[in-house]
N, C-alpha and C positions, 0 to 999 in steps of 0.2 A: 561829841563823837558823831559822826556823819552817819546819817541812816543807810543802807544799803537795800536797793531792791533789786531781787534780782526776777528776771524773765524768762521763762523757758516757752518753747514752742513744741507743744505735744500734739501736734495736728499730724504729722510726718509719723509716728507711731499708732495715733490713733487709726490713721488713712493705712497704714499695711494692716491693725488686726482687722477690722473690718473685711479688707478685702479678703485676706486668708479666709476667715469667716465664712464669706460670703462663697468663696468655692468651695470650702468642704459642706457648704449647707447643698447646695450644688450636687457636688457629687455623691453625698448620701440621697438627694432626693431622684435623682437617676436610678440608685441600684434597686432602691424601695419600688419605683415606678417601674422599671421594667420588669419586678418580680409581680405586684399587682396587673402589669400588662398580660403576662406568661399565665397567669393565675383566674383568666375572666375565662367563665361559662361561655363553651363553645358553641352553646347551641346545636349538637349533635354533627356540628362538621368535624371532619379530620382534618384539621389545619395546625397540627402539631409541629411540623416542618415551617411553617409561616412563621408561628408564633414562636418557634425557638430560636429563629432569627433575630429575631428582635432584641438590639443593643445600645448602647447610650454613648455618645459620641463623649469622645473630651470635652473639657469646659474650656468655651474659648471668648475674649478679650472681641465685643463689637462698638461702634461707635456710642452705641446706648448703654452699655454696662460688660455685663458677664453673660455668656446662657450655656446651655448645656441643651443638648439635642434627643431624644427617644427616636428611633428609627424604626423601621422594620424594610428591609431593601429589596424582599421578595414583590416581583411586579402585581401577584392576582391581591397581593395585601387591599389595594383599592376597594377589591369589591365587598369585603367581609368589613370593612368601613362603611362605606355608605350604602352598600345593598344592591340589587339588582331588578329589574322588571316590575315589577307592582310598586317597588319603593320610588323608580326610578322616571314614571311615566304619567303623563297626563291622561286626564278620563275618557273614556273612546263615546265618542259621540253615536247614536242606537245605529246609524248607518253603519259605519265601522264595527259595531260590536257583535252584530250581526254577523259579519264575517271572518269571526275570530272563532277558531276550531273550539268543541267542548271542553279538551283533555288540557286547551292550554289557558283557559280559566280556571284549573286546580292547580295549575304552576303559580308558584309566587315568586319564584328565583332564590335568591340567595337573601336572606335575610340577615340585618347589619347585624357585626356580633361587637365592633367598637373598642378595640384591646386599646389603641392605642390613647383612647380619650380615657380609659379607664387609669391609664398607666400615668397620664397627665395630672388628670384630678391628683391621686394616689400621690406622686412626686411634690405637687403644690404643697398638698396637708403638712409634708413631712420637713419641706422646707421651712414653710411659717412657721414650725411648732420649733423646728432646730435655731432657730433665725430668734425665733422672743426669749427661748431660754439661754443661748450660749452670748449673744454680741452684746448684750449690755454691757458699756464700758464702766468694767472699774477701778 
């Protein structure tokens, strides 16, 4: 009696749960992240209108993989990012400094409040943790 073997190709299934996977990991670590974005210590500004803007684009298909986006599309978002004036400036040489009014050395400007690197971090965490416990294939 003739042996029979037979050969299946489970790459083509393995390759969709993966990616399914891989965009619901996606898209929960979007809604996680822009609640830990909405959720960071304002530093005493009113940027409630800034930060409630702040949304997660679809998860979309690039030459490198998959990603998914955190926005926030209000334009002053910049500066509650990276800060303003003392954050933003090199040290004034005694000549120059000399000539800087008193009342504008107790300005510091806007100091970074950083939602969106908050909201980044946050999404990462939630990713890798969704990502080691759900795609193990079995």
């Amino acid at each position: 009696m003739p042996k029979v073997v037979e050969i299946t190709d489970k790459w083509p299934q393995f390759e969709r749960h993966l990616e399914h996977g891989i965009t619901k990991a996606l898209r929960r670590s979007a809604m996680v992240g822009v609640g830990a974005g909405r959720a960071t210590p304002r530093r005493g500004y009113h940027i409630d209108a800034i930060v409630g803007e702040m949304h997660a684009e679809p998860v979309h298909h690039t030459p490198r993989g998959q990603e998914v986006e955190i926005i926030s599309p209000d334009w002053r978002t910049w500066f509650f990012i990276k800060g303003t004036y003392a954050n933003r400036r090199g040290k004034l040489t005694a000549k120059h400094a000399a000539k800087r009014l008193p009342s504008s050395a107790e300005r510091a400007g806007i100091k970074p409040v950083r939602f969106l690197q908050d909201a980044r971090k946050a999404g990462a965490a939630v990713m890798l943790a969704f990502l080691e416990r759900e795609l193990w294939w079995r």
